[in-house]
C-alpha positions in Angstrom: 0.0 0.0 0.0 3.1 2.0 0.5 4.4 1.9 -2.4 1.2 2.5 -4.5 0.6 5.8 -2.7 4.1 6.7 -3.5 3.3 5.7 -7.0 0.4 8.2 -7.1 2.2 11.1 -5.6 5.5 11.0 -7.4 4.5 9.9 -10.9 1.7 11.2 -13.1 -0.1 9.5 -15.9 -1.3 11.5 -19.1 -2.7 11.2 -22.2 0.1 11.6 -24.7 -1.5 15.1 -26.4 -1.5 16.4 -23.2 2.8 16.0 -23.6 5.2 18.5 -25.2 6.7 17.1 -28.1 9.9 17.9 -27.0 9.7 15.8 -24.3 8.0 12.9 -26.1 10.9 13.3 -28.9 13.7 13.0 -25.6 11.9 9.5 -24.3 11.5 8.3 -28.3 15.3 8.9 -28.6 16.4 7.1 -25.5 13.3 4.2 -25.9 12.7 3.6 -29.8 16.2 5.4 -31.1 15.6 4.0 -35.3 12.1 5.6 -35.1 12.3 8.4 -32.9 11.7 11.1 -35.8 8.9 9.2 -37.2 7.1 8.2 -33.9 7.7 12.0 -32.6 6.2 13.3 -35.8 3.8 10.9 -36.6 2.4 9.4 -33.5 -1.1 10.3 -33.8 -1.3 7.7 -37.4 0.9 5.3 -35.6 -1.4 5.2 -32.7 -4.6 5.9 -34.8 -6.0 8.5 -32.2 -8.8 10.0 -32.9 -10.8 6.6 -33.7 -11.7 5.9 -30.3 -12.1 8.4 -27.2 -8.9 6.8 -25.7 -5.6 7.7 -25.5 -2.0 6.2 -25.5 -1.0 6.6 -21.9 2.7 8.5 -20.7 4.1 8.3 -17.4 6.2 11.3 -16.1 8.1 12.6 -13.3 8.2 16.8 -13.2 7.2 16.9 -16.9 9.9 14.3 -17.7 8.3 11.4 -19.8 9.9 8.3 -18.3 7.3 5.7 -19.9 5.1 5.2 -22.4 1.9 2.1 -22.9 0.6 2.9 -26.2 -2.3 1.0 -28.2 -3.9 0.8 -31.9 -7.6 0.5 -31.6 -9.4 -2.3 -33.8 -12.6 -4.4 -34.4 -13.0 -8.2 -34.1 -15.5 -10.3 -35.5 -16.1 -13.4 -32.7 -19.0 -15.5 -33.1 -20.5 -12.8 -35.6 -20.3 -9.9 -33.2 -18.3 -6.4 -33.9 -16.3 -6.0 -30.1 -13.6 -3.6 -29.8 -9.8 -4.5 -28.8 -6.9 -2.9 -29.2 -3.5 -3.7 -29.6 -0.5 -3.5 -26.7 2.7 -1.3 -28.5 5.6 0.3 -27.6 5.9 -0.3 -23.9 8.7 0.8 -22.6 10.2 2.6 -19.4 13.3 4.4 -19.0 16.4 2.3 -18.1 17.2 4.2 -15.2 13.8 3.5 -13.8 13.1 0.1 -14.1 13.0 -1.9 -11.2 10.9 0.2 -9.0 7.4 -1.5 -9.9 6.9 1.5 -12.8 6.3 -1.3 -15.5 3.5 -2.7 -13.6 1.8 0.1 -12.6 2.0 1.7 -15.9 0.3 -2.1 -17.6 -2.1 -1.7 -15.3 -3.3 1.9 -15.9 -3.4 0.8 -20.0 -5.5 -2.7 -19.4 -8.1 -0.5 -17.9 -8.8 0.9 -21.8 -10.3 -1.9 -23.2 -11.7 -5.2 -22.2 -10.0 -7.0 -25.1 -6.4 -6.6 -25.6 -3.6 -8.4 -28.2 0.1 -7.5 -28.9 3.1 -8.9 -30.6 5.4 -9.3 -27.7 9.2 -8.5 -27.3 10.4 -11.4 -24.5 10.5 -8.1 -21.7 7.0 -6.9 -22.6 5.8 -10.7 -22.5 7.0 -11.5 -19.3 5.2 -8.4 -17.7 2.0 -9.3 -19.8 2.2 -12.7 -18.4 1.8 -11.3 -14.6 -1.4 -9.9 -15.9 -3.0 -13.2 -16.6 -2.4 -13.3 -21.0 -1.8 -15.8 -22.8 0.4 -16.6 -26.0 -0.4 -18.6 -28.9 2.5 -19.0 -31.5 0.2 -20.5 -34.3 1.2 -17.4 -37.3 4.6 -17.7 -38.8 6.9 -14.9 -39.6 8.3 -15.7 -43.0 11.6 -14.6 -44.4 12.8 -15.2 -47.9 16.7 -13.7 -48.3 17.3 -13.7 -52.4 21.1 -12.0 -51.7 22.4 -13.8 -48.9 25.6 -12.0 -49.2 23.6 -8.9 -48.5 23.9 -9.6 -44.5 27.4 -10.5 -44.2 29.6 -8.5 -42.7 32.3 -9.2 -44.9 30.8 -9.5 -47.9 29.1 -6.3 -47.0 32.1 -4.7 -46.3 33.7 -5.7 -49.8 30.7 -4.6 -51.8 31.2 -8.0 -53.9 28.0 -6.8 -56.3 29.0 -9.5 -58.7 28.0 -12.5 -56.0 24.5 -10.5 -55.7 24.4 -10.7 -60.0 25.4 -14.1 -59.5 22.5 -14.9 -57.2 20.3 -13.7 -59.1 21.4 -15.1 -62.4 20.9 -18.9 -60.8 17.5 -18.2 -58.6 16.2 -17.1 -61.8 15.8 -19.9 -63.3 13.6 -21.4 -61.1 11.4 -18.7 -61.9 11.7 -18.4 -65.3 8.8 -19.8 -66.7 6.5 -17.1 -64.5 4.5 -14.4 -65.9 5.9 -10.9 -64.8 3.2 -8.7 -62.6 3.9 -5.3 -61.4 3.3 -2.9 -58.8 0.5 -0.1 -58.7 0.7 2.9 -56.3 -1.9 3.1 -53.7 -2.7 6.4 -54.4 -4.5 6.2 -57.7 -5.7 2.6 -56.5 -7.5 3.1 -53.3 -11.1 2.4 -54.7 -9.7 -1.0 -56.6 -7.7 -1.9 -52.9 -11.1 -1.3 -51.2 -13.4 -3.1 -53.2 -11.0 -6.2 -53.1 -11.5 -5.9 -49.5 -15.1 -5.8 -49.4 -14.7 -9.5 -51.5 -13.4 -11.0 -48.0 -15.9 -10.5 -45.7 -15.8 -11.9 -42.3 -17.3 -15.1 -42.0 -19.6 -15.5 -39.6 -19.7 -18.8 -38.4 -15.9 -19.2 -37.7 -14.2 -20.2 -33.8 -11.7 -18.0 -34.2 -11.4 -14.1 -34.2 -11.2 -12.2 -36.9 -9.8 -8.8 -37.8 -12.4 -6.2 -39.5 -10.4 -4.3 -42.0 -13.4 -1.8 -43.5 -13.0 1.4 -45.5 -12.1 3.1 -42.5 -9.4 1.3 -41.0 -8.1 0.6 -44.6 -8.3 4.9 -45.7 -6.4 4.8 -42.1 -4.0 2.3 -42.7 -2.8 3.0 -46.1 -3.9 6.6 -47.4 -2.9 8.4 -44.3 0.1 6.2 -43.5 3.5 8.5 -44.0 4.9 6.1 -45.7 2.1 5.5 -48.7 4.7 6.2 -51.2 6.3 2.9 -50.6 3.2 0.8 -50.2 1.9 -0.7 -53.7 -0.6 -3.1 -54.8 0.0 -6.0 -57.2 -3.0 -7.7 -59.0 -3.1 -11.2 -60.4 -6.3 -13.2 -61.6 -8.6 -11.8 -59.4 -6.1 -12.2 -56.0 -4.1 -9.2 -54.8 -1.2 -8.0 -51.9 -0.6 -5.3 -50.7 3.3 -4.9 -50.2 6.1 -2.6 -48.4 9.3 -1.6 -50.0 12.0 0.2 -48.1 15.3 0.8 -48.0 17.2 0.0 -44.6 21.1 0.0 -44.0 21.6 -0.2 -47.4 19.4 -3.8 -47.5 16.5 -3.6 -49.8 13.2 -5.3 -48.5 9.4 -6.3 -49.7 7.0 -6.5 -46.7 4.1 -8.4 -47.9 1.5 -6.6 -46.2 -1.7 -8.3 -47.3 -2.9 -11.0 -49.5 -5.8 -11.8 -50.9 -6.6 -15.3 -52.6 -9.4 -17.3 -53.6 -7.8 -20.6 -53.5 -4.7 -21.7 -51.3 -2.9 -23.2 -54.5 -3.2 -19.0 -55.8 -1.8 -17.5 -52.7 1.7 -19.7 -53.8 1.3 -18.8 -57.1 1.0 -15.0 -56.3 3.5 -15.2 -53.7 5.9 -16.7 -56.4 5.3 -13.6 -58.4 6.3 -11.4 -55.9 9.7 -13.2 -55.6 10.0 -13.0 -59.2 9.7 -9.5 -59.3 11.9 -8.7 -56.6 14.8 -11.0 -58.2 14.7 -8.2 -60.7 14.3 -5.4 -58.8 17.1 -5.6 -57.0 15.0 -6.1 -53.4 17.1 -8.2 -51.0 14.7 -9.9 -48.1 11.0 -10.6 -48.6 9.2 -10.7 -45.7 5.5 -12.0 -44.7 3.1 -13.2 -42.1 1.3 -16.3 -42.5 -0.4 -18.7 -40.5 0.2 -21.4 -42.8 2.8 -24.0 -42.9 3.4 -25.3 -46.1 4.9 -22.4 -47.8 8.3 -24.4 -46.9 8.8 -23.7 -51.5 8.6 -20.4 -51.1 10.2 -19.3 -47.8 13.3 -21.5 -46.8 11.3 -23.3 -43.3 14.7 -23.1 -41.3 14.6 -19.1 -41.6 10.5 -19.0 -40.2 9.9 -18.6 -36.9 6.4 -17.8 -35.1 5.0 -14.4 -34.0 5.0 -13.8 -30.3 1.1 -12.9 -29.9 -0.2 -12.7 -26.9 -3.6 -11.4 -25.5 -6.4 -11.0 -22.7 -10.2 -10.4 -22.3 -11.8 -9.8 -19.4 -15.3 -11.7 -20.7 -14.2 -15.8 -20.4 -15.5 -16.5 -23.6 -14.2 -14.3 -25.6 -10.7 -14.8 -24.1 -11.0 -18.3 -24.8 -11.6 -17.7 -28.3 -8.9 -15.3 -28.5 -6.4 -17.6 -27.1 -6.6 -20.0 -30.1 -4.9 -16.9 -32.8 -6.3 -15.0 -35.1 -7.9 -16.6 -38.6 -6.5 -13.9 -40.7 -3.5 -12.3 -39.4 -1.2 -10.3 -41.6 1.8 -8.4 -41.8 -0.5 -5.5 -42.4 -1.9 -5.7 -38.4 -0.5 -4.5 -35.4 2.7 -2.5 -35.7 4.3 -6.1 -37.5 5.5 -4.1 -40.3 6.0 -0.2 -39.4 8.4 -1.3 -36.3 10.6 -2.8 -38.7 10.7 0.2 -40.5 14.1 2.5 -39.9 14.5 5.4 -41.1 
């Protein structure tokens, strides 16, 4: 009891527009250093405020922000009904202040928000999440496909040996080279197309597990106000679609795939086989993607895949229990899966 009422006299909890953004670009330096600009000048998309009445939370001690429990609000479809939930990220405290119980408190001030909560866990954030009575489920794959090996070597990076990446190429090719080549739209000038695809997948109703509703809104949110749109683009192939991420970062080239659309399994390979094509000649480096599948072993190497740490909470039993068993149609698009790999 001590300690709480310490707690509540030294240390203050705010919503993060009530904060300077000087001091929020201080905390973003010392907590999330390769995003600090981008979270300090774009946190209001990365959080999506404004969708719900909530705020991310901020912790401070005389005006200094010390630690920060931030959400993005979403919709689930369970059983057929719309319930809110929001997802758990960028928790963090300062390193000179852990220790003294401020991780705790600050969870338990942010699980008050929403009665339905899911993250992608770091191991630190898990283990505190754990205390709280959430559970993990490891049941979506991240998937990683390296087409210039060399690329991450520190030798080889050192040397710049550009004809090994040629050489690569030149051999992977050939497995490839009896695909038809499909290219990349904008999003800008392809929002409409994008949204009506979406509108093909509905949620299904009668389904055990949760499902995430991606409508006009969340997508206008996700993609046309995202600061990054300019690298997200859209490729189309009989009727099946993904959405996809390019970036440069530390001089390694890489295609999130975002989002894919299929009507059959079999056409999800066959689209995803596209996209590799086209990045063997376009010079990308790593493609990336988020699957709950398993038997994409012919696409990305099996060895390289390892599973998502999601993790969540409800306080309503049932739904809990449904959200324990993973999400049907998880993507690399959800969460912060993709922007927190972004560095700028």
């Amino acid at each position: 009891m001590h300690f709480k009422k310490e707690l509540k006299i030294k240390y203050k909890i705010n919503k993060i527009s009530e904060i300077d953004t000087a001091h929020l670009s201080e905390f973003y330096k010392k907590t999330f250093y390769q995003r600090y600009k981008s979270l300090t000048n774009n946190w209001r998309w990365w959080y999506r405020v404004g969708y719900n009445e909530h705020e991310p939370i901020i912790l401070t001690l005389d005006n200094k922000v010390i630690g920060q429990a931030a959400y993005i609000p979403t919709s689930l479809n369970i059983l057929g009904n719309k319930i809110p939930a929001i997802w758990f990220v960028d928790y963090a405290i300062l390193p000179e202040y852990m220790g003294r119980g401020l991780g705790k408190f600050l969870c338990e001030e942010w699980m008050k928000i929403c009665p339905n909560q899911m993250a992608i866990c770091s191991p630190y954030s898990l283990r505190v999440l754990k205390k709280f009575g959430w559970e993990e489920n490891l049941s979506t794959q991240r998937l990683v496909k390296p087409i210039n090996i060399f690329k991450f070597l520190p030798i080889i990076k050192t040397l710049k040996l550009n004809f090994l990446d040629k050489t690569i190429r030149y051999f992977v090719k050939k497995k490839y080279s009896n695909n038809i080549l499909i290219k990349p739209f904008g999003i800008t000038n392809n929002f409409n197309v994008i949204n009506n695809s979406f509108k093909l997948k509905k949620c299904e109703k009668k389904n055990d597990l949760a499902q995430i509703i991606r409508d006009e809104k969340w997508l206008y949110w996700r993609l046309m106000e995202c600061p990054y749109k300019k690298d997200i683009f859209f490729f189309e192939l009989n009727n099946n679609f993904a959405i996809v991420h390019i970036f440069l970062v530390k001089k390694i080239k890489k295609l999130h795939v975002l989002y894919t659309y299929y009507t059959e399994e079999f056409q999800e390979n066959e689209l995803l086989l596209q996209i590799i094509n086209w990045s063997l000649n376009n010079n990308i480096d790593l493609v990336w993607a988020v699957d709950r599948k398993k038997d994409l072993a012919n696409i990305f190497p099996k060895i390289l895949n390892k599973p998502t740490q999601y993790a969540c909470w409800s306080s309503d039993k049932k739904i809990f229990e449904i959200l324990k068993k993973g999400l049907s149609d998880f993507h690399g698009i959800d969460s912060d899966n993709d922007t927190s790999l972004y560095i700028e």
